[in-house]
N, C-alpha and C positions, 0 to 999 in steps of 0.2 A: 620459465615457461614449463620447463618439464616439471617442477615442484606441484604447478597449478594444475597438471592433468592428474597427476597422482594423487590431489585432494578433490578435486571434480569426480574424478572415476568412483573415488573412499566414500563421498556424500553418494555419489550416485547407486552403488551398492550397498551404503547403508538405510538407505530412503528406501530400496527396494525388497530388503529385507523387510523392515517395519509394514511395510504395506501388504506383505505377504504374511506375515502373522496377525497381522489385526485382520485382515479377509476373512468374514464366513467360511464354511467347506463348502462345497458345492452340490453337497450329495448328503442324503439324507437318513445315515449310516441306520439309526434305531426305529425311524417315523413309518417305514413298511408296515401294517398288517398282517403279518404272515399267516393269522390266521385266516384272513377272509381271503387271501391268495389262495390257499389250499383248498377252502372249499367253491373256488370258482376252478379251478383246476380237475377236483374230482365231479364237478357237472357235466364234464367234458368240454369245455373252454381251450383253446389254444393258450399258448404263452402270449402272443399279441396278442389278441383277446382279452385277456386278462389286464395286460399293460396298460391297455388304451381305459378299458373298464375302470381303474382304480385311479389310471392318471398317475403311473409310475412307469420306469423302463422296465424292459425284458427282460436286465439283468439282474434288477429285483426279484423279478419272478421267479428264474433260476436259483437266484440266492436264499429264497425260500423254500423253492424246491431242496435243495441242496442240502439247508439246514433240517430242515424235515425228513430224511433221508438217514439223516446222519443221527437222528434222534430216535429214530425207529430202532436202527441198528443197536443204538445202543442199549438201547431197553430190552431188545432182545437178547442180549450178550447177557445183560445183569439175570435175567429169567431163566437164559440157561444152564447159566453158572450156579444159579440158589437150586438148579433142580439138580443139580449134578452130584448131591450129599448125596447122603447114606436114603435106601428105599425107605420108603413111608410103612409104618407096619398100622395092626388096626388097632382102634382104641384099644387100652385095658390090656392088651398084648404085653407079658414082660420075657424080656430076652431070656430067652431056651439058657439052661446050666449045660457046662462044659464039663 
């Protein structure tokens, strides 16, 4: 008896793995727009607003926020880094002798 619970339980944790890998996700990690989030966002739209609008959750919304955010930053980091060389001198200009 006790053999047969320990192969009952084996099948039954094996079944349930299987059906948990073969399962879709549930969530639709790349299928956002985050473009057309952001520009329902900069109309002045709320976060639900928007939600309901495109027919996704709020934390879509966020997460587009989010990434957008984090893409700005960045771009601005690389623009201040490439301005941060040596001053720009004017055409034709050749460096002064020492």
């Amino acid at each position: 008896m006790k053999k047969f619970a320990i192969a009952a339980a084996s099948a039954m944790l094996g079944a349930t793995l299987l059906f948990a890998a073969s399962a879709p996700t549930a969530y639709a990690a790349g299928k956002v727009d985050c473009d057309a989030v952001m520009n329902e966002l900069s109309a002045g739209k709320h976060a639900k607003e928007v939600a309901k609008d495109l027919s996704i959750s709020t934390s879509s919304v966020y997460r587009c926020k989010k990434h957008a955010k984090a893409a700005a930053k960045a771009s601005t980091s690389t623009m201040s880094a490439s301005t941060k060389g040596v001053a720009p001198r004017a055409p034709g200009s050749a460096p002064s002798p020492k």
